[in-house]
Biotite code that builds the C-alpha atoms (Angstrom):
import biotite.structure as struc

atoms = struc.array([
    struc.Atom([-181.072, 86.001, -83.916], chain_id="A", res_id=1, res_name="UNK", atom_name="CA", element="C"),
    struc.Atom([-180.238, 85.983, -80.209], chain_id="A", res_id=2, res_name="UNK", atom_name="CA", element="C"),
    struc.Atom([-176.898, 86.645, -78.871], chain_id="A", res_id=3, res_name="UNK", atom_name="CA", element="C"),
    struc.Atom([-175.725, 83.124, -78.541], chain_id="A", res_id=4, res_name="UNK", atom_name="CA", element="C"),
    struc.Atom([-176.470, 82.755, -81.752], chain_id="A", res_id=5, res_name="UNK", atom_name="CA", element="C"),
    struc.Atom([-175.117, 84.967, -83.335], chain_id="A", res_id=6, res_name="UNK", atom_name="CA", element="C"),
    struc.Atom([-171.871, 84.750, -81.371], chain_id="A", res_id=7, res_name="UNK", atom_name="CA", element="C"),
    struc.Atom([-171.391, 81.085, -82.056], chain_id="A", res_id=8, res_name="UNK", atom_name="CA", element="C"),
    struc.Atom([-172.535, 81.591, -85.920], chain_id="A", res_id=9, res_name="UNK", atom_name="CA", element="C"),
    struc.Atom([-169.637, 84.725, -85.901], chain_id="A", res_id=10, res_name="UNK", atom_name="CA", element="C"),
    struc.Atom([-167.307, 82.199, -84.081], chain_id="A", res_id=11, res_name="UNK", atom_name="CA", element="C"),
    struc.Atom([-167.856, 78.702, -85.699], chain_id="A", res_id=12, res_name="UNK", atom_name="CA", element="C"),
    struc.Atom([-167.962, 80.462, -89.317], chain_id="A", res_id=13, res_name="UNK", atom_name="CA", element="C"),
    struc.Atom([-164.655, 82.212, -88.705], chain_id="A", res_id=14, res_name="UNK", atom_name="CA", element="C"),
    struc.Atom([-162.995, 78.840, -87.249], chain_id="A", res_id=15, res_name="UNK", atom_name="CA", element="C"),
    struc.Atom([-161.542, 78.009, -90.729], chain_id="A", res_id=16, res_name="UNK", atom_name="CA", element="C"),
    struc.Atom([-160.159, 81.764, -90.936], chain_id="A", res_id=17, res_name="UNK", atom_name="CA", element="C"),
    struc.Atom([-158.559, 81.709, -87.892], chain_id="A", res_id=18, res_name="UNK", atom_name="CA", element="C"),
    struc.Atom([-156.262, 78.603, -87.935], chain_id="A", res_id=19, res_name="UNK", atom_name="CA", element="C"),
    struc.Atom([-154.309, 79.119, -91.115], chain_id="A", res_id=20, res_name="UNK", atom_name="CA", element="C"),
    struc.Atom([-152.047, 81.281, -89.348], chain_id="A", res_id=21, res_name="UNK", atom_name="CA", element="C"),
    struc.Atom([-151.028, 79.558, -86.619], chain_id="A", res_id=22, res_name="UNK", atom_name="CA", element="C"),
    struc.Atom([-150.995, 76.454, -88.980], chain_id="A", res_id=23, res_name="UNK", atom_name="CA", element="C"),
    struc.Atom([-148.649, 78.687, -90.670], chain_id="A", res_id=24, res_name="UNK", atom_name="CA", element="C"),
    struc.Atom([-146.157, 78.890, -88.221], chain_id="A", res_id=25, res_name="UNK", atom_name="CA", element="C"),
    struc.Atom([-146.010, 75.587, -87.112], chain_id="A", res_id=26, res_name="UNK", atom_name="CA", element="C"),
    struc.Atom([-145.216, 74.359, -90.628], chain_id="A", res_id=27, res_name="UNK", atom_name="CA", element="C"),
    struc.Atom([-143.707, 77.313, -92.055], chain_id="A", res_id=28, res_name="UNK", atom_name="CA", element="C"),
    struc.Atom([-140.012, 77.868, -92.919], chain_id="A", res_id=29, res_name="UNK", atom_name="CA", element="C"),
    struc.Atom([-138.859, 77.051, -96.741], chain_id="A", res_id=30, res_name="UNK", atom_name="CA", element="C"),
    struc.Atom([-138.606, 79.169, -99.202], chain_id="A", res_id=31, res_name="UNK", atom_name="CA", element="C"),
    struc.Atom([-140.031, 82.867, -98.998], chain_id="A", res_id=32, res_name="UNK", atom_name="CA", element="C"),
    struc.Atom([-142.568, 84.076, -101.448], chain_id="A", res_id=33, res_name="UNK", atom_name="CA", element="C"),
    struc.Atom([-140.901, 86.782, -102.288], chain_id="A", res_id=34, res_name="UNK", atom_name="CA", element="C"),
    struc.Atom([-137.658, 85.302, -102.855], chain_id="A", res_id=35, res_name="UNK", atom_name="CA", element="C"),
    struc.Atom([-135.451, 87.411, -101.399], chain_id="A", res_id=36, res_name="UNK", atom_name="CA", element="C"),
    struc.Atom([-136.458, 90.494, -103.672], chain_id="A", res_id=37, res_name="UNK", atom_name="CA", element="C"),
    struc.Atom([-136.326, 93.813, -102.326], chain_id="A", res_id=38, res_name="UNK", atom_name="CA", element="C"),
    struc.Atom([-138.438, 97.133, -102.559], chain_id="A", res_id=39, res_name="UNK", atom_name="CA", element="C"),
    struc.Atom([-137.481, 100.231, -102.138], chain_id="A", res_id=40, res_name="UNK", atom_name="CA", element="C"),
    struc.Atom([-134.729, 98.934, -100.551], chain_id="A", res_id=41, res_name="UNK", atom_name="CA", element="C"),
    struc.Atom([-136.848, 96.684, -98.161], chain_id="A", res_id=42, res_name="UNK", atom_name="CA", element="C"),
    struc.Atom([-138.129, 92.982, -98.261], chain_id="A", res_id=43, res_name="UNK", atom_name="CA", element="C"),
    struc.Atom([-141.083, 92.936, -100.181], chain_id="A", res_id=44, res_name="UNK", atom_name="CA", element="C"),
    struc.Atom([-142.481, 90.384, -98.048], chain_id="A", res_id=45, res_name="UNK", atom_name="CA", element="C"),
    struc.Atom([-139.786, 88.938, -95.671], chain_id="A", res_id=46, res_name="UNK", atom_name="CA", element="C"),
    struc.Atom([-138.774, 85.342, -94.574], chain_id="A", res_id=47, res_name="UNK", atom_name="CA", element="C"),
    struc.Atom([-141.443, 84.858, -92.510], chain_id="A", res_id=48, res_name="UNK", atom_name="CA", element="C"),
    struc.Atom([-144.175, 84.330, -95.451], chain_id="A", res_id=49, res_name="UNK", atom_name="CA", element="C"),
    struc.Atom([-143.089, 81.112, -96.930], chain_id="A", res_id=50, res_name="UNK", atom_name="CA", element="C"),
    struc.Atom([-144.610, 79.167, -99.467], chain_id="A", res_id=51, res_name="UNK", atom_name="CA", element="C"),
    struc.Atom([-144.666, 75.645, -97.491], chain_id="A", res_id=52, res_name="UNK", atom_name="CA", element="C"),
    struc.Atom([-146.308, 77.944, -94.384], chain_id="A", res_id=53, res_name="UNK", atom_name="CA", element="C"),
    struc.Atom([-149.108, 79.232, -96.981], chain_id="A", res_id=54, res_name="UNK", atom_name="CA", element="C"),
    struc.Atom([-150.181, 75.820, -97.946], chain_id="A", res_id=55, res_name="UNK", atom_name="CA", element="C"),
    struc.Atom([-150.117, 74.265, -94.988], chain_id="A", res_id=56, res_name="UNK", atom_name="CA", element="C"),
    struc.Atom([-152.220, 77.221, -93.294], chain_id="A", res_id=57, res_name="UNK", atom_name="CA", element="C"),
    struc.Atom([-154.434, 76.791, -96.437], chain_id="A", res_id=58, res_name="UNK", atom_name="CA", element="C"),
    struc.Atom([-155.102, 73.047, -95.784], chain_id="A", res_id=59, res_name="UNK", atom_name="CA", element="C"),
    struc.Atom([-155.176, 73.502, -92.031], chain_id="A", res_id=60, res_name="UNK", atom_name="CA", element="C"),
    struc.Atom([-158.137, 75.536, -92.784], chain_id="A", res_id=61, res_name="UNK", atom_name="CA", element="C"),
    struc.Atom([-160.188, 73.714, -95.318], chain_id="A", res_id=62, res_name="UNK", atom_name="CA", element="C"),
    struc.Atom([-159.652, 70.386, -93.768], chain_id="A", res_id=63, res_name="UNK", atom_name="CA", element="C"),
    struc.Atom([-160.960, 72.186, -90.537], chain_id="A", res_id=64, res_name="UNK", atom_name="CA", element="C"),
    struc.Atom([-163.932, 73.067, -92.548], chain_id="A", res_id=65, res_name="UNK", atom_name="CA", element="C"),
    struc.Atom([-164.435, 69.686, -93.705], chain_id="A", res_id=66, res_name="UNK", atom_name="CA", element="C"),
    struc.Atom([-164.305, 68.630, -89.614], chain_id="A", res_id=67, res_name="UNK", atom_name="CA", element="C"),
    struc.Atom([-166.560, 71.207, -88.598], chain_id="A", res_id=68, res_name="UNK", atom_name="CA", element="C"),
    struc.Atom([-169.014, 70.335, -91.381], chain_id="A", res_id=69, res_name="UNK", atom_name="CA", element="C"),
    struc.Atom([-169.157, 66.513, -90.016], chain_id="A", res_id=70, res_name="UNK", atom_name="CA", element="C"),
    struc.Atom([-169.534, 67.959, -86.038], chain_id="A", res_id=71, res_name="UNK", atom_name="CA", element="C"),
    struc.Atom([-172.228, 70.955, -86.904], chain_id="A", res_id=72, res_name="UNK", atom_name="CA", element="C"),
    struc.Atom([-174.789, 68.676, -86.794], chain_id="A", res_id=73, res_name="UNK", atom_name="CA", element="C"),
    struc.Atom([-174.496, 67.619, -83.341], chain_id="A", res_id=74, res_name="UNK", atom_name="CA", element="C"),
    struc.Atom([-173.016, 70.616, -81.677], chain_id="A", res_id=75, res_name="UNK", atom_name="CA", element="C"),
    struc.Atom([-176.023, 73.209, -83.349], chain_id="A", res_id=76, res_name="UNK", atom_name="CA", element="C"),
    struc.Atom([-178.273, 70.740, -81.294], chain_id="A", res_id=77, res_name="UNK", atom_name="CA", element="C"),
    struc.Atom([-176.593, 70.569, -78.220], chain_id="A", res_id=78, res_name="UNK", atom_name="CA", element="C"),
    struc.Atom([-176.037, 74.070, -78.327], chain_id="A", res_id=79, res_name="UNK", atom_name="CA", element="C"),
    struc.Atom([-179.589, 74.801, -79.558], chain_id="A", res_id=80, res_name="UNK", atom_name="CA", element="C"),
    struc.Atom([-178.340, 77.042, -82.608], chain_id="A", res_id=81, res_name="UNK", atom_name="CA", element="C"),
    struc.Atom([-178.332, 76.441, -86.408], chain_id="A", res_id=82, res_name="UNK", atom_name="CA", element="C"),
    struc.Atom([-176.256, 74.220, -87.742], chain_id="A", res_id=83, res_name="UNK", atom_name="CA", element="C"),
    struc.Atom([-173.292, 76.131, -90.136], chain_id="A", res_id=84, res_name="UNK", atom_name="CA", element="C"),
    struc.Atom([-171.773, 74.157, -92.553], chain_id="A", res_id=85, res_name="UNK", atom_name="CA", element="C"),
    struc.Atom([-169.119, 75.213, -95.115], chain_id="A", res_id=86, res_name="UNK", atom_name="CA", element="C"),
    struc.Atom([-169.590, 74.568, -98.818], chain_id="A", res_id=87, res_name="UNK", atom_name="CA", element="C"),
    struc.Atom([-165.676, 73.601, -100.371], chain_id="A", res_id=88, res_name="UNK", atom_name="CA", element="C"),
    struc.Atom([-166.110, 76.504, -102.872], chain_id="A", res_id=89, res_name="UNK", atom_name="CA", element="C"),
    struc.Atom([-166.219, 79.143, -99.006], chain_id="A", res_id=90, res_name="UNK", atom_name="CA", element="C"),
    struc.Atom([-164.173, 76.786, -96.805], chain_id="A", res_id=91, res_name="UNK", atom_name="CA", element="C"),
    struc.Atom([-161.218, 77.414, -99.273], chain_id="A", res_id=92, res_name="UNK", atom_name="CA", element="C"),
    struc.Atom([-162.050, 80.963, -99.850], chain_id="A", res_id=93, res_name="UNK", atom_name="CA", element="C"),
    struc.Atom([-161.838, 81.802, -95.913], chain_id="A", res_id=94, res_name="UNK", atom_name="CA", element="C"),
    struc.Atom([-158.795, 79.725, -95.727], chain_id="A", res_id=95, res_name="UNK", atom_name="CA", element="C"),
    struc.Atom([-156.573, 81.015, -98.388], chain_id="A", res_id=96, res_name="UNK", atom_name="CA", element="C"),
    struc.Atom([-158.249, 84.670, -98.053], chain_id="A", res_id=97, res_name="UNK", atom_name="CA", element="C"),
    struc.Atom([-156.818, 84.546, -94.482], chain_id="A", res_id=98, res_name="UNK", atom_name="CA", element="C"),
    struc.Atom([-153.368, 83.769, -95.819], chain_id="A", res_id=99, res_name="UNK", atom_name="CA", element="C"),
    struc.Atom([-153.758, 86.671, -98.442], chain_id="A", res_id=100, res_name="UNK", atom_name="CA", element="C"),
    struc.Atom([-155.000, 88.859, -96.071], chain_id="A", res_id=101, res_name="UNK", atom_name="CA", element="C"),
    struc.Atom([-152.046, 88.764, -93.721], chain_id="A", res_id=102, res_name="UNK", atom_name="CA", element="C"),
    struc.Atom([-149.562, 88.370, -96.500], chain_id="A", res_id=103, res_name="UNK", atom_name="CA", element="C"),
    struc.Atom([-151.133, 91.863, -97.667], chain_id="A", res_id=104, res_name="UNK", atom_name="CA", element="C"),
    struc.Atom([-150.328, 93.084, -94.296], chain_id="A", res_id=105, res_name="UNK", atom_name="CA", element="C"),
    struc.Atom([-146.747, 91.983, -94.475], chain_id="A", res_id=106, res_name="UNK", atom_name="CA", element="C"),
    struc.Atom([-145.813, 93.755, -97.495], chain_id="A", res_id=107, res_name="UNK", atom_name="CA", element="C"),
    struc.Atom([-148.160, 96.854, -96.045], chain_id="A", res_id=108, res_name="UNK", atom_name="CA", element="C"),
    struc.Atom([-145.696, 96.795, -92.912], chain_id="A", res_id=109, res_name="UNK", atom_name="CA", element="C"),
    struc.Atom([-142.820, 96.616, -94.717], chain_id="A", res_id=110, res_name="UNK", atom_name="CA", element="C"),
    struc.Atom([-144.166, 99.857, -97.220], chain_id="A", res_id=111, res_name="UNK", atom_name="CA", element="C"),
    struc.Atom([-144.034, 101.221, -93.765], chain_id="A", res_id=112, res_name="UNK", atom_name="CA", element="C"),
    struc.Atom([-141.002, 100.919, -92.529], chain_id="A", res_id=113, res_name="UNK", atom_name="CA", element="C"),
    struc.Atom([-141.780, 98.360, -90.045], chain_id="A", res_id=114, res_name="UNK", atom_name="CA", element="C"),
    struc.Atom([-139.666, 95.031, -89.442], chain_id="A", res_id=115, res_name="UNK", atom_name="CA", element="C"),
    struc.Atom([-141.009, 91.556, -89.567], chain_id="A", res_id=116, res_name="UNK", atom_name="CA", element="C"),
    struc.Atom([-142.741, 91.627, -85.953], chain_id="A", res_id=117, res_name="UNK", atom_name="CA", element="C"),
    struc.Atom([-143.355, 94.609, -85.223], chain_id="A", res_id=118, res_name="UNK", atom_name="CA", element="C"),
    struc.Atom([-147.050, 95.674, -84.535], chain_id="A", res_id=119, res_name="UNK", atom_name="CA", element="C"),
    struc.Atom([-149.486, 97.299, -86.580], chain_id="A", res_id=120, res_name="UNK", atom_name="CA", element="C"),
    struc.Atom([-152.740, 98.040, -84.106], chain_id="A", res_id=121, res_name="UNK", atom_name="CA", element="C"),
    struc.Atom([-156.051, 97.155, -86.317], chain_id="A", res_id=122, res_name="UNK", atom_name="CA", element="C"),
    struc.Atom([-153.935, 95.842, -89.644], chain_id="A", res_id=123, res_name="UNK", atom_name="CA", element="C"),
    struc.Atom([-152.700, 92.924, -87.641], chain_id="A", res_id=124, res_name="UNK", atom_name="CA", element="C"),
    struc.Atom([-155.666, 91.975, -85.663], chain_id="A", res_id=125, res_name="UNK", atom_name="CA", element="C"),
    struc.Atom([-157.799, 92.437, -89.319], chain_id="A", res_id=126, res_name="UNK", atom_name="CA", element="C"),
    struc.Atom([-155.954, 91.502, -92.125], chain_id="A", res_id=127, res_name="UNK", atom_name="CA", element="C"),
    struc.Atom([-156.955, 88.042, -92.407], chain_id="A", res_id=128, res_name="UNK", atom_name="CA", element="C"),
    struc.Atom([-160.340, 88.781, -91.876], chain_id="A", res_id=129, res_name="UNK", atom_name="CA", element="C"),
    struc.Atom([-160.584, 91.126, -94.364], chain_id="A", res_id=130, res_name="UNK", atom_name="CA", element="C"),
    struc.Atom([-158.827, 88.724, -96.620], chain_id="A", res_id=131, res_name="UNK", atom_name="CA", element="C"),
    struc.Atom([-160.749, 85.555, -96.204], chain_id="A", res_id=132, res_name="UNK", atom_name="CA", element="C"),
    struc.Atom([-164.276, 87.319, -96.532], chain_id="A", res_id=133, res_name="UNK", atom_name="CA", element="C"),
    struc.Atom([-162.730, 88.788, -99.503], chain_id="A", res_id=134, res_name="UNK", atom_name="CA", element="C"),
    struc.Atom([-162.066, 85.370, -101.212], chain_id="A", res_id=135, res_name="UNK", atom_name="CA", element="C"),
    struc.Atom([-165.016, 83.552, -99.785], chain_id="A", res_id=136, res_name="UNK", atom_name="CA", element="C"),
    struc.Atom([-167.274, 86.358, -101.001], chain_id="A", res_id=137, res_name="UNK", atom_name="CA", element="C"),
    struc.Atom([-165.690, 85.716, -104.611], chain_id="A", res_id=138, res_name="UNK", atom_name="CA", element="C"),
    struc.Atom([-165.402, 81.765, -104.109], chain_id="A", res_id=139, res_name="UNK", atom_name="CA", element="C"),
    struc.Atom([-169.177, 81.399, -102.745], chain_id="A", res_id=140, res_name="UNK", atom_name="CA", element="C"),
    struc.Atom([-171.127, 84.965, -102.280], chain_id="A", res_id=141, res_name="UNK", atom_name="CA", element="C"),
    struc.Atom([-174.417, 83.615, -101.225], chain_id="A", res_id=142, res_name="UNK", atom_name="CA", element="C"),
    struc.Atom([-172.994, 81.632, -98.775], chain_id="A", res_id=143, res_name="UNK", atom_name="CA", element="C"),
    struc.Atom([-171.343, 84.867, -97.312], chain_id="A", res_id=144, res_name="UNK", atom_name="CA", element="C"),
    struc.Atom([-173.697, 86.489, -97.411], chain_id="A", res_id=145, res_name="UNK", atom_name="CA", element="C"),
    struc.Atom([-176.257, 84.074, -95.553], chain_id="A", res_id=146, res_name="UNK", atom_name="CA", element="C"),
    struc.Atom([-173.926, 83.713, -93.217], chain_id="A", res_id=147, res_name="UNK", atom_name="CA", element="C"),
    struc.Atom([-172.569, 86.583, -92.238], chain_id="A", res_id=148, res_name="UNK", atom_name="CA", element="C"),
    struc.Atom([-175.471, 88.928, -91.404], chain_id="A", res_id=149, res_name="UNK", atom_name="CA", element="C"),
    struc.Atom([-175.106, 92.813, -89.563], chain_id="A", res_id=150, res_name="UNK", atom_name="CA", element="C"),
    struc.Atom([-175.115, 91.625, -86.489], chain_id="A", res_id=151, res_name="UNK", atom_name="CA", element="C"),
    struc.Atom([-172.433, 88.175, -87.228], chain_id="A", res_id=152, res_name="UNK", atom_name="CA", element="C"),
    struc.Atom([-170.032, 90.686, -89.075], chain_id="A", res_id=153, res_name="UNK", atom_name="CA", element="C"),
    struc.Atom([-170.373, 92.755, -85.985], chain_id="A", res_id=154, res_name="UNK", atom_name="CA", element="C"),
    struc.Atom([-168.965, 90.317, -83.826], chain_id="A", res_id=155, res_name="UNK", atom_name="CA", element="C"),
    struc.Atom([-166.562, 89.211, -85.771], chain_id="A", res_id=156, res_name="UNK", atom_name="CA", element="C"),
    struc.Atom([-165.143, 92.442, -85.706], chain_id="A", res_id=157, res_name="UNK", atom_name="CA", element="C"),
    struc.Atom([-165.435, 93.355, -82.074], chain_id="A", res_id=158, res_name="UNK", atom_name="CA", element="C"),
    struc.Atom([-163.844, 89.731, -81.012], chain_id="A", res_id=159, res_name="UNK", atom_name="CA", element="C"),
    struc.Atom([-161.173, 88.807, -83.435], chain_id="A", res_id=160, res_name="UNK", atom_name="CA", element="C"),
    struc.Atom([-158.782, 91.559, -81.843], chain_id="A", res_id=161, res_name="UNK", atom_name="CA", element="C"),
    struc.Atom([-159.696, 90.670, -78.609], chain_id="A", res_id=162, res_name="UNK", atom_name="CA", element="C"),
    struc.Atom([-158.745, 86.885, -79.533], chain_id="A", res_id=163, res_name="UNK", atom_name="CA", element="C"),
    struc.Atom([-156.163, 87.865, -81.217], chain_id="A", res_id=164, res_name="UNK", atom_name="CA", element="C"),
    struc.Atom([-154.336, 89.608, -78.133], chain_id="A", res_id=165, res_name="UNK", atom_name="CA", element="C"),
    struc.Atom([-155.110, 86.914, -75.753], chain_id="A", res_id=166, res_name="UNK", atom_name="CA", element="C"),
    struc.Atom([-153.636, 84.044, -78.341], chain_id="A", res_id=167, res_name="UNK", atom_name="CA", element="C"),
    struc.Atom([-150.840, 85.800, -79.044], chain_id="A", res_id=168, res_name="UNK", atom_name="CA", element="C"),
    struc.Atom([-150.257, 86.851, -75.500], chain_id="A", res_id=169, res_name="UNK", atom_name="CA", element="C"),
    struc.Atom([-150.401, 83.041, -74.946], chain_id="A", res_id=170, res_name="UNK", atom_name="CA", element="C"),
    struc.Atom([-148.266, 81.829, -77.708], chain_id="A", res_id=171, res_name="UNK", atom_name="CA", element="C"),
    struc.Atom([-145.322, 84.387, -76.073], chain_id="A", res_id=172, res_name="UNK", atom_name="CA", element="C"),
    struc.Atom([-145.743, 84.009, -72.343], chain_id="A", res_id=173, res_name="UNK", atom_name="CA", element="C"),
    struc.Atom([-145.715, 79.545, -73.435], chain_id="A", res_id=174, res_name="UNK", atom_name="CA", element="C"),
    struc.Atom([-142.131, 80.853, -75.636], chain_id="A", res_id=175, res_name="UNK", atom_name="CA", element="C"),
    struc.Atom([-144.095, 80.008, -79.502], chain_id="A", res_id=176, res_name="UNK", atom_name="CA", element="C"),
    struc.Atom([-144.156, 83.560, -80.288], chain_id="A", res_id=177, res_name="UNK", atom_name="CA", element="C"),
    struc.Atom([-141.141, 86.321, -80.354], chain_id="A", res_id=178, res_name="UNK", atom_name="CA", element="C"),
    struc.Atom([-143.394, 89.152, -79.284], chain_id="A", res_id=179, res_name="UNK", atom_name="CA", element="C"),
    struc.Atom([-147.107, 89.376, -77.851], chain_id="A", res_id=180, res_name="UNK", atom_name="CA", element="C"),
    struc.Atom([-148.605, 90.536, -80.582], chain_id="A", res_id=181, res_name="UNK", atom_name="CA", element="C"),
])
């Protein structure tokens, strides 16, 4: 694989991973997973993991899927790359994996003494990518597998954070986010 291709591949495969999050906040708010139960004497979870945000992000992601699936077609030829399309069975695996994963995260931080917000270099740039090749790989391993190859998983790796930053430095400096990171 050349470089383009694999970056698109590492990009256009992660697409459904990396909107349930932001679909997340957008619709979230509602009742908190955790209910209000406490740890240790901290949140398990906190407010800010909601049940309403979780399936929204969850949908947001599949029905992304489902859009990227009907435009792979005609954007691997324009862009001269193979054409990824996402079987239901990994579409809702990378979805709702991405949800787990940074739901993990949350009740990580708060083992850790952090507040909801506060940054975790690596755990918050990773979580949901840990989480929704987790669930895909369970939900549809093949297609994981085919998909994500050395050199994919590589750049998905090395350009999630730096996405990561640069949204979330967006989402603050346009007032959608409380902190930049």
């Amino acid at each position: 694989m050349d470089l383009v291709t694999v970056v698109t591949t590492a990009l256009w495969a992660m697409l459904p991973a990396y909107v349930p999050n932001n679909a997340a906040v957008l619709a979230g708010g509602g009742r908190p997973i955790d209910g209000g139960r406490t740890w240790g004497g901290r949140r398990v979870l906190g407010d800010g993991k909601t049940w309403r945000g979780t399936g929204a992000g969850t949908a947001a992601g599949v029905a992304l899927a489902l859009v990227l699936n009907a435009a792979s077609g005609p954007v691997a030829d324009l862009l001269g790359v193979p054409a990824v399309e996402f079987p239901l069975a990994a579409a809702v695996g990378l979805a709702l994996g991405a949800m787990v994963g940074d739901i993990g995260a949350s009740f990580v931080k708060r083992r850790s003494g952090r507040e909801r917000g506060a940054p975790f270099p690596g755990l918050d740039q990773l979580d949901f990518v840990v989480g929704a090749l987790a669930f895909a790989a369970v939900l549809d391993f093949e297609w994981v597998t085919a998909t994500f190859t050395a050199p994919v998983l590589a750049t998905v790796l090395i350009v999630t954070p730096l996405l990561h930053v640069v949204t979330n430095g967006i989402a603050y400096l346009i007032g959608a986010k409380d902190e930049p990171w």
